[in-house]
N, C-alpha and C positions, 0 to 999 in steps of 0.2 A: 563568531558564528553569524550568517548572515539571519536576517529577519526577516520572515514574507509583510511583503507591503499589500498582495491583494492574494483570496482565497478566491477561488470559483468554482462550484459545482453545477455543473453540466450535468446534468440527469438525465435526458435524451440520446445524450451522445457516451453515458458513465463514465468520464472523463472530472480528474479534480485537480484544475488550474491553478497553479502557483505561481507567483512569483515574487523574488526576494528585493531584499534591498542592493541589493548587489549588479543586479540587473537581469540575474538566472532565472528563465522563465520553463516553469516544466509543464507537462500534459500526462497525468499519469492516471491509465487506465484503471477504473473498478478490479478487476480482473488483480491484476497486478498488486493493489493495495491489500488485497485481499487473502492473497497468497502469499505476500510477505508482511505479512500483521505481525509488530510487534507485540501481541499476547504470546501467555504463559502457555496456551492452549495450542499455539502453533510455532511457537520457535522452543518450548521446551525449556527446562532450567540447564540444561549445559548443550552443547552441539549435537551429541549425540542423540536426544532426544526431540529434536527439529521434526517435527512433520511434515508431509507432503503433501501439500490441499490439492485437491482434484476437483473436477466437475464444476469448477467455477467460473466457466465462458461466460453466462451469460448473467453474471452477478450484477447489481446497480448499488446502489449509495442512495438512500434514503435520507441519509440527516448528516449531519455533524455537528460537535457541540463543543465549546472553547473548555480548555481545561486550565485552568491561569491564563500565565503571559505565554506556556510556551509549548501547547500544544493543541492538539486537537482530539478527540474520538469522533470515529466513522462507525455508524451504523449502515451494517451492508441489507439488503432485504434477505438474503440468506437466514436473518436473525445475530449475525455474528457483531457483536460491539464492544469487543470488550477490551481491545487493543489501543493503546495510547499513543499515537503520532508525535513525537516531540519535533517542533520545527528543523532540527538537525536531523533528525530522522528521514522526514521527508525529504530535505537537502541530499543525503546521502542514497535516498534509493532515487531520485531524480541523476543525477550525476550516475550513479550508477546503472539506469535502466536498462540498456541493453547488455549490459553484461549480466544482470543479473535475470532477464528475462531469456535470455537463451542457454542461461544454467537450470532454469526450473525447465524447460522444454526437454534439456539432453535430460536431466530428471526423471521427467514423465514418460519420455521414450523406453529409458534403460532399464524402468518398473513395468512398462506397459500397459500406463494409461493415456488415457487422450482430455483433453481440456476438460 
């Protein structure tokens, strides 16, 4: 599993810059991080139980704070902190971003909310 060798937060731009050792460099929006938080509170203890954050356009990233070697927590200014980033984690919604960012969109449509 690769390793981030540099963390960056952009808080202007709510953008949280990664990249690994590998060479994979990602840009993954507030917004984004936010709506697929791996908390208890939004992915639910099995599939079915997944929820669907809404109203989070114009979320930012307040803090972040080392959890060991092999994560992170993001506090978003929403109040929400409670989700634990494990470096693989980020690795896999980085790699997956667009796929997974225009499944939450057909998402939000098929419910009939908007960002």
């Amino acid at each position: 599993m690769p390793l981030p060798t540099e963390i960056h937060l952009r808080r202007a731009e709510k953008i949280l810059e990664i990249t690994f050792d590998d060479g994979k460099r990602f840009r993954l929006p507030a917004e984004y991080l936010r709506v697929e938080s791996p908390s208890a509170e939004v992915q639910g203890h099995s599939p079915e139980q997944r929820q669907l954050v809404t109203g989070r356009k114009d979320v930012g990233i307040i803090g972040l704070e080392p959890v060991g070697n092999y994560a992170v927590r993001l506090k978003f200014d929403d109040l929400h902190e409670t989700g634990i980033y494990s470096w693989e984690y980020l690795y896999l919604l980085g790699q997956q971003q667009k796929e997974r960012w225009a499944n939450y969109l057909l998402r939000l449509a098929e419910q009939g909310f908007v960002r």
